[in-house]
C-alpha positions as CSV (number, residue, x, y, z in Angstrom):
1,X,27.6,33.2,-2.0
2,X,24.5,31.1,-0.8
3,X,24.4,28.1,1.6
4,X,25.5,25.2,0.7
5,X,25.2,21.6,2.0
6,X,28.2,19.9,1.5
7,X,29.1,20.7,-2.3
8,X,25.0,21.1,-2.8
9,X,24.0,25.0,-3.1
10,X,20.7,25.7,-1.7
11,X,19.2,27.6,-4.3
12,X,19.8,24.4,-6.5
13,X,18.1,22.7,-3.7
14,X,15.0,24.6,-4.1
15,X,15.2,24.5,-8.3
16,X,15.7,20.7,-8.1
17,X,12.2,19.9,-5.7
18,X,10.3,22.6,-8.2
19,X,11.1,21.1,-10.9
20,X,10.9,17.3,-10.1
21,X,7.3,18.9,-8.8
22,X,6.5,20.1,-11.6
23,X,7.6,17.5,-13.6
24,X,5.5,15.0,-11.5
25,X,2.1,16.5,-11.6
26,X,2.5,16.9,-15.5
27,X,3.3,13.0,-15.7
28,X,0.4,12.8,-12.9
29,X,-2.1,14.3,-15.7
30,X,-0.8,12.5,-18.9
31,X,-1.0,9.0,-17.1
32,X,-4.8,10.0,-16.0
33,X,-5.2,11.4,-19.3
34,X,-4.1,8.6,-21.0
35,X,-4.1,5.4,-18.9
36,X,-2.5,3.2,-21.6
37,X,0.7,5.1,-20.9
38,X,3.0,3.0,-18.8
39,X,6.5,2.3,-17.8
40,X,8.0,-1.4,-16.8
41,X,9.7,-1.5,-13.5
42,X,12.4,-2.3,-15.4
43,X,12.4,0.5,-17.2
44,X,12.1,2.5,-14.1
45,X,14.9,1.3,-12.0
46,X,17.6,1.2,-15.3
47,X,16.0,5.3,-15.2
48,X,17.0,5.2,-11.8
49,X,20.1,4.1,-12.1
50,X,21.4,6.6,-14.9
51,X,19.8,9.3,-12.9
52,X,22.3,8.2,-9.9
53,X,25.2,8.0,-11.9
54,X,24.7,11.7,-13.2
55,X,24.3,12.9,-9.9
56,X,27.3,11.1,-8.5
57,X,29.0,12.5,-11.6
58,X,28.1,16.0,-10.8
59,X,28.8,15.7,-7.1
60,X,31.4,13.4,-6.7
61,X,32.2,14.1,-3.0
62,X,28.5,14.1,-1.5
63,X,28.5,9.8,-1.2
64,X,25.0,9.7,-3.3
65,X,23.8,6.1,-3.3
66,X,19.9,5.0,-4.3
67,X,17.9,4.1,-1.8
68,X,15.8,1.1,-2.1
């Protein structure tokens, strides 16, 4: 059994920022690779929205809300 913050484990802690990490630098590069790439905002914040309700989903007792 690892640490865990509230119902979050740590280890998934750690996954989660490598990942999103990861992820970012490889959108970093394609959007320098190929300026023409972009996203509306409000494209962006319905993305953000959906990723907020999975998470809430997943941890229902941890009070996630987005942060403007």
């Amino acid at each position: 059994m690892g640490i865990k913050f509230g119902e979050i484990d740590a280890n998934q802690i750690l996954d989660n920022e490598y990942r999103a990490k990861l992820v970012a630098k490889i959108l970093d590069l394609l959007l320098l690779k190929n300026p023409s790439l972009r996203i509306p905002p409000e494209e962006v914040e319905k993305i953000k929205k959906e990723v907020e309700r999975e998470l809430q989903k997943k941890y229902p007792n941890s009070g996630i809300k987005l942060v403007k």
